[in-house]
N, C-alpha and C positions, 0 to 999 in steps of 0.2 A: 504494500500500500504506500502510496505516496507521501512523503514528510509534508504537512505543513509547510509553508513559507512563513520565515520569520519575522515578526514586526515590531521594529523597534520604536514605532511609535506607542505601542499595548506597552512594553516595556517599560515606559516611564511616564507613563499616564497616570494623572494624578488619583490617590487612592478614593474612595466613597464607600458608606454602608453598604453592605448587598451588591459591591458590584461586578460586573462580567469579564472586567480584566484586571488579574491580581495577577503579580510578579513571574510565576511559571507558566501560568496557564489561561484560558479561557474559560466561564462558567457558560458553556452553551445553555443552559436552562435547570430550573430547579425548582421546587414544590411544585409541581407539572398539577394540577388539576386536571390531567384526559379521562373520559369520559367514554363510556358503551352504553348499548338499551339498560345495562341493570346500575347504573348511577357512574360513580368512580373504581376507575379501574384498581384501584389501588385498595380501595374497601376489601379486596379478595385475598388480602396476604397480611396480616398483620395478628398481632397475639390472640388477638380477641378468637380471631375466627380460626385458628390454629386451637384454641380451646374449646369453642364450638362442636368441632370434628372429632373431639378427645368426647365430648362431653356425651353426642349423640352417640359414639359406640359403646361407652358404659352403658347406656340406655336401653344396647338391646343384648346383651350379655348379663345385664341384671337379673339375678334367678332368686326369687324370693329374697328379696333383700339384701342378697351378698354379690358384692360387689370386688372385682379382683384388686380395684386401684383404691378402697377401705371405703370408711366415710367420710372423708375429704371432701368439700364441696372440689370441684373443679377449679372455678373461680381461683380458690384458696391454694391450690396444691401450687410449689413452688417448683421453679425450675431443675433444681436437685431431686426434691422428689421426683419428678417425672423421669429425669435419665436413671432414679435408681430401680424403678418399673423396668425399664427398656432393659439391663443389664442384670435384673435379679432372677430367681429360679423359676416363679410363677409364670407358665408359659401364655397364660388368659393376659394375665397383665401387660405383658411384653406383647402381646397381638393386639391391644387397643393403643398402645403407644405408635407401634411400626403402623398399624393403618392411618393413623392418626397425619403421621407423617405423610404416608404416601398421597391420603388426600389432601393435605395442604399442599405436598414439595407440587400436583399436576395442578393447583390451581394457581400455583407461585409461577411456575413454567409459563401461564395460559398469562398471565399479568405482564410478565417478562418480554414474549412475544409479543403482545400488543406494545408496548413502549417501545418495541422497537421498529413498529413501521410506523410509529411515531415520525414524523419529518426532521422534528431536534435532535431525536436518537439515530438518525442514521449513522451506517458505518458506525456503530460502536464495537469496540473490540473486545472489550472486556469488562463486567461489573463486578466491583466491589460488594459485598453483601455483611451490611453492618449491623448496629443496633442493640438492644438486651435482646432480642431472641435466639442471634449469633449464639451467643455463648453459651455452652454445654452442647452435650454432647446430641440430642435432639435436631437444636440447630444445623448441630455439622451435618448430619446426616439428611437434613432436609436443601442444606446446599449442594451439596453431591447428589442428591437422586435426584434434585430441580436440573442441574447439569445434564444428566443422563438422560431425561426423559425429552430436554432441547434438542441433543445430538442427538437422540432418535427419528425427531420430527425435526431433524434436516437443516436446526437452527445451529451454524457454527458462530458458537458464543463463549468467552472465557466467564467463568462464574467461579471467585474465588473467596472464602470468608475475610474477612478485615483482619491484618496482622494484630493488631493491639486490642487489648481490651476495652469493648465500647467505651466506659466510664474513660478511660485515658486518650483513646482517640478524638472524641468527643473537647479536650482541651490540648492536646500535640496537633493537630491542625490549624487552629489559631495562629503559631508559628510562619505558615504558607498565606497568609493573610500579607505579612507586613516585606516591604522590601528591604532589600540587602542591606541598603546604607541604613537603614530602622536602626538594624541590628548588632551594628557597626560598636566595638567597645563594649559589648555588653556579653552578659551571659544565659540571661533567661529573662523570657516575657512572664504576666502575670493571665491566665486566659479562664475562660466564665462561662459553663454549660447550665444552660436553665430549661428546664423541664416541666411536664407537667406533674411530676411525683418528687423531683428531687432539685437542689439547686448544685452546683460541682465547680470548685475555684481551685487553682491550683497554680503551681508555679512549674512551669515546663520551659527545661535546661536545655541548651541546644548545645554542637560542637564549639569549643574553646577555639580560641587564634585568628588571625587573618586569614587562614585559610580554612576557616571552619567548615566542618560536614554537616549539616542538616539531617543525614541520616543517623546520624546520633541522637535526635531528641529526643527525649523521653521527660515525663514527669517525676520533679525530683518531690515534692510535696503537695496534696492535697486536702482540702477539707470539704467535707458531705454533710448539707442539712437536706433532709427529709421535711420539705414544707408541708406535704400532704396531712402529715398527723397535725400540723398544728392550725390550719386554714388561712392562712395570716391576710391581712390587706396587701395591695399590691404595693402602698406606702414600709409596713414593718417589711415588706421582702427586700425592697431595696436597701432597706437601713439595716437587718442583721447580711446582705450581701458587699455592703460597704463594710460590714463590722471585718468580715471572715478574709475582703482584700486585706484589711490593714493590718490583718493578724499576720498573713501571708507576708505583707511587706516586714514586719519584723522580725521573721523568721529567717527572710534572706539577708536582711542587713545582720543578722545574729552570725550567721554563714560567711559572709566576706562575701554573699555572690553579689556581681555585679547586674542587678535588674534592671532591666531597661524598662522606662516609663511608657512602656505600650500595657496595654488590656486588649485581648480577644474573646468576644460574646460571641456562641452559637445560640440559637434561640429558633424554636419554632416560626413555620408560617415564610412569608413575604415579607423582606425588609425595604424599605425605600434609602435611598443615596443620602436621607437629611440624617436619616438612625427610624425612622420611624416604624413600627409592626402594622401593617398595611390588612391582613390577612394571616390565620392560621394561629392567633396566639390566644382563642378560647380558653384553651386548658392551664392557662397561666395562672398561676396562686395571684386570689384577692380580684381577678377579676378585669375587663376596662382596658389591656397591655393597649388595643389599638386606639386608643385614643388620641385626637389630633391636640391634645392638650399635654400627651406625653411623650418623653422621646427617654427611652432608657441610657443611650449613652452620655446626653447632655444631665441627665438626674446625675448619674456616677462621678461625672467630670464636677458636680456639686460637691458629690459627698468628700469625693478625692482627687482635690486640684493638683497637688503633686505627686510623683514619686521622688525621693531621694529631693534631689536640688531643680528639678524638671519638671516642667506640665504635663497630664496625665494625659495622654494620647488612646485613642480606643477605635477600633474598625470593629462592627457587628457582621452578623452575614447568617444565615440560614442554618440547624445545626447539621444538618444532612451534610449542606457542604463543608461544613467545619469538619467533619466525621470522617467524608473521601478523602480529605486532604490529607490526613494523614498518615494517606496510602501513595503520597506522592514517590517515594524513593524506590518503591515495587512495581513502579506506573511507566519508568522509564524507556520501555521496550516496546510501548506503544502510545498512541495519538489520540485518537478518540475512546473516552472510557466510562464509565460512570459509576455511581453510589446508589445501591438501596438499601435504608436502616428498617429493619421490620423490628416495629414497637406498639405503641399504643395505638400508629399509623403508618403506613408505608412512605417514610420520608425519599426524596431521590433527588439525584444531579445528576449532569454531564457533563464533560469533562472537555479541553481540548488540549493538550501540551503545546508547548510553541519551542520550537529549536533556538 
């Protein structure tokens, strides 16, 4: 397939929220809303309805009240429990998990394929497949047999799980957000995964020197609030999410690391170029995120006008693509590629590399 031509105008084009050229690559498209006769396409692949399919085959192996997978609601059974079904001795249980899978991995496949005669999805080469439902061992097996059942029907498509652990990819991409010279002097950004169950801040370390690798970054520290148990307004989330940056910032200056005064937010939905949540941030604790009255990066830039000796710099952007991206260093051997996070919803991007 042909390289891309390179633009060095994309290259230093100046940064905005949400926007379509960041430093390596092109964001061909992302929170896609496509659409079939049964609503969004995307409704077909996410935990929910991966537990749906779990839930109706208990339903009909039910025998007087005994049940292989206990009395666990469904709902409730965690993602441990379900891979310790798949790999335990009970063969009943282990056949509602494997079905479970295989009817989600042919409706994950049937999702797949339509995004990709998508017009933005053309020529994709390869998806990333992210998210909390990635992980364990359920997930893997529902990315591999979603692969198998593609090449079967003739779809030649790379489908590989996310290197890193959602929660940490989720802030290692924020990194691919900022350009080079951002980065210049410094050692680690400060980056902000917000959710609708959890909020996730953390400090992610990139390569030391002038001639830093990128493919080194990893989170060197983070901190997890569970807003869901507490229902907070959308007022206290920003005020205990200022608390947890500045705890963060003390931890590195306690370190000797050298933190550069950038912030990266992934965040649900549609962002606009000003910081604004345009679309998609319902599920946001307290309620309102889209309102023309708020803009999440300008509130932080309130709470935390500096880092160190320097103003507080912040680029948001969609968390899906904050997710892909940091699958950038795995990405290099092809051009056109994309991210799908199966979670509460089927988040997704596309991708473009530029030589």
């Amino acid at each position: 397939m042909a390289k891309p031509k390179s633009d060095k105008k994309n290259q230093t084009a100046p940064l905005v929220h949400g926007g379509s050229e960041l430093p390596l690559l092109t964001v061909d498209n992302y929170s896609s809303q496509l659409r079939d006769k049964n609503g969004f396409v995307g409704d077909a692949a996410n935990k929910k309805t991966f537990r749906k399919k779990l839930e109706e085959l208990r339903k009909l192996i039910r025998v007087e009240d005994k049940d292989p997978l206990g009395k666990t609601p469904t709902k409730e059974l965690s993602k441990k429990k379900i891979d310790a079904f798949l790999e335990g001795e009970d063969p009943h249980a282990a056949a509602i998990v494997i079905g479970a899978i295989e009817g989600f991995s042919q409706d994950f496949a049937g999702v797949i394929a339509k995004f990709l005669k998508d017009e933005s999805w053309a020529k994709t080469e390869r998806i990333v497949v992210g998210g909390g439902f990635r992980q364990g061992r359920v997930g893997e097996l529902v990315i591999a047999r979603t692969q198998l059942l593609l090449k079967a029907a003739g779809v030649d498509i790379g489908l590989v799980p996310i290197m890193h652990h959602s929660d940490e990819a989720g802030l290692i991409g924020s990194v691919y957000l900022m350009p080079d010279w951002m980065l210049n002097g410094h050692e680690a950004i400060l980056a902000v995964d917000i959710g609708g169950t959890n909020v996730r801040a953390g400090i992610v370390e990139f390569g030391k020197g002038k001639d830093r690798n990128l493919d080194e970054t990893h989170v060197r520290e983070s901190i997890l609030w569970r807003h869901a148990d507490h229902e907070p307004s959308r007022t206290a989330t920003i005020e205990k999410l200022a608390g947890m940056l500045e705890e963060l910032i003390g931890k590195a200056k306690e370190a000797n690391l050298k933190l550069a005064p950038l912030i990266g937010i992934g965040c649900p939905g549609t962002v606009s170029e000003d910081g604004f949540i345009t679309r998609g941030g319902q599920n946001l604790p307290g309620g309102n995120w889209e309102s023309n009255h708020f803009n999440l990066p300008a509130a932080l830039i309130k709470a935390i006008p500096k880092i160190g000796e320097n103003d507080t710099f912040i680029i948001m952007h969609n968390d899906a693509v904050v997710q892909g991206l940091s699958q950038m260093p795995q990405m290099k051997d092809v051009f056109r590629w994309a991210v799908l996070t199966i979670g509460t919803g089927l988040g997704n991007a596309r991708f473009t590399n530029r030589g």
